[in-house]
Structure formats: C-alpha cells, structure tokens
N, C-alpha and C positions, 0 to 999 in steps of 0.2 A: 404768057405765063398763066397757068388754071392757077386759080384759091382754092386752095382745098379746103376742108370744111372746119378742121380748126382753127384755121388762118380767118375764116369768115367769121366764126366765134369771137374769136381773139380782136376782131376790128370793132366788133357787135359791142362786146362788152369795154373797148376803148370808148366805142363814142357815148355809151350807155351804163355805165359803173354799176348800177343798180343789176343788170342784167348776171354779174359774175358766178354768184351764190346759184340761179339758176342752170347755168351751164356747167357748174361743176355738179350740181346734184343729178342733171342728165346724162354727164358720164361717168358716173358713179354707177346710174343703174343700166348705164350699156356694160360697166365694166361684170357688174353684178349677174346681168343676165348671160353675159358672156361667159363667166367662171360656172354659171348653172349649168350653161350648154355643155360644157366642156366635159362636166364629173358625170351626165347622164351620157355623153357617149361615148365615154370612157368605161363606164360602170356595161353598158351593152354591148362595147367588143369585149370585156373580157370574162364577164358573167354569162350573158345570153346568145352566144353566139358558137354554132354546134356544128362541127363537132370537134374545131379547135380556136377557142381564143386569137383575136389578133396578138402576133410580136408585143412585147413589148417595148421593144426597140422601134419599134416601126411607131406605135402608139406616143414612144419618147420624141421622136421625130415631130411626129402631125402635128404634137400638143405645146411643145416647146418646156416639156417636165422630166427631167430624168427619171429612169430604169427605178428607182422607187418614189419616186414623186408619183409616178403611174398608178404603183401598186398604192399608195395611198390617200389619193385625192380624191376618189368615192368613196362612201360609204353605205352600209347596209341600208339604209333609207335612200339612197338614190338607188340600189339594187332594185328597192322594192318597186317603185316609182315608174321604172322602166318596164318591168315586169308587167305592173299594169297596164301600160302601154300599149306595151305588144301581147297582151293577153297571156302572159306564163303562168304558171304555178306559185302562186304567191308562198305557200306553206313551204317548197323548197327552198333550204339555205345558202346561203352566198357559197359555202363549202362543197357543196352538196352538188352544185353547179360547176365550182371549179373541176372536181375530180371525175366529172363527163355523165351527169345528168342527162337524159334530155330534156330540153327545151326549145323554145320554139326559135325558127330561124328565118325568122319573117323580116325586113325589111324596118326601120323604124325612122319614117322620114317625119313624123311629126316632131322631134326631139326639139327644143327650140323654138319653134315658131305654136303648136296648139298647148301647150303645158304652161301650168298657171301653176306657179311653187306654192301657193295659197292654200290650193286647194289637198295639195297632197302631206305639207307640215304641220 
C-alpha cells in the first residue's frame, strides 16, 4: 500500500503535534493558489479566446462549478491579469470581448506556475 501524501502529513503531525498549524497553512495556500489557477483560466477561455469562447458547459465540467458558477468566479481584475499575460489590449472591456472583439489567441501556458498574485493586486 503507497502513503499518499496526506496520509504522510497526517502521521508527520501525529508523531509531531507542533507540526499541525504548519501543514494546515500549506494547504491553505495550495488550496489558495489552486482557486487563483482556476479563475485565470477560466477568465482566458471565456474572455480571450477568438473567435468563440469555451462551452460553458464544458468549462462546468473541467472546473467542477456550475453553468453560473462559471460565469462568476472571475472577475474584471483577473480579465485584466490574463491579458497581460498574453499580451492583449488592456483598454478593452471584459464586454467588449465577450460580444467578439479581437484578441489575441496565443496559448497561455504560464497561468499558474510564472504569475505572482503580488504583483498584479
């Protein structure tokens, strides 16, 4: 039988009590950076992506949000975010995009791993 990794936590902070406060505030901020990932690539299929939006049925699927959970779990500051990213037009609005702007339809594999929320809040 593998230990999976919070099974190894979980033994970590049995044998070491002091350890618990730590291992909750580390998955705190996987939970954290996890919900970031999620509203920037939610916010890039359905804003910056040309010349039709992902489903959002398909997007409900991937993310594990209902059909307006979708439509509301980005917001205009993660539109922006992404934008900059992928190099768009910052001065176009999230509106302005939806009803078939263009914008750029580049690929956005940094989402997640090069983006520092720091720096863009």
């Amino acid at each position: 039988m593998t230990i999976t990794s919070p099974t190894r936590s979980l033994f970590a902070v049995h044998n070491d009590p002091a350890l618990l406060l730590d291992h909750l505030a580390d998955a705190r901020r996987d939970r954290d950076r996890a919900a970031e990932r999620i509203r920037l690539l939610l916010a890039y299929a359905r804003e910056h992506v040309r010349p039709c939006p992902y489903r959002l049925a398909d997007l409900a699927d991937a993310s594990g949000l209902s059909l307006s959970g979708v439509r509301t779990h980005y917001d205009r500051t993660d539109v922006d975010i992404v934008a900059a990213l992928i190099g768009a037009d910052l001065t176009r609005t999230a509106r302005t995009a939806m009803v078939g702007a263009e914008q750029s339809t580049q690929s956005i594999p940094s989402i997640g791993f090069a983006y520092s929320p720091e720096e863009h809040r």
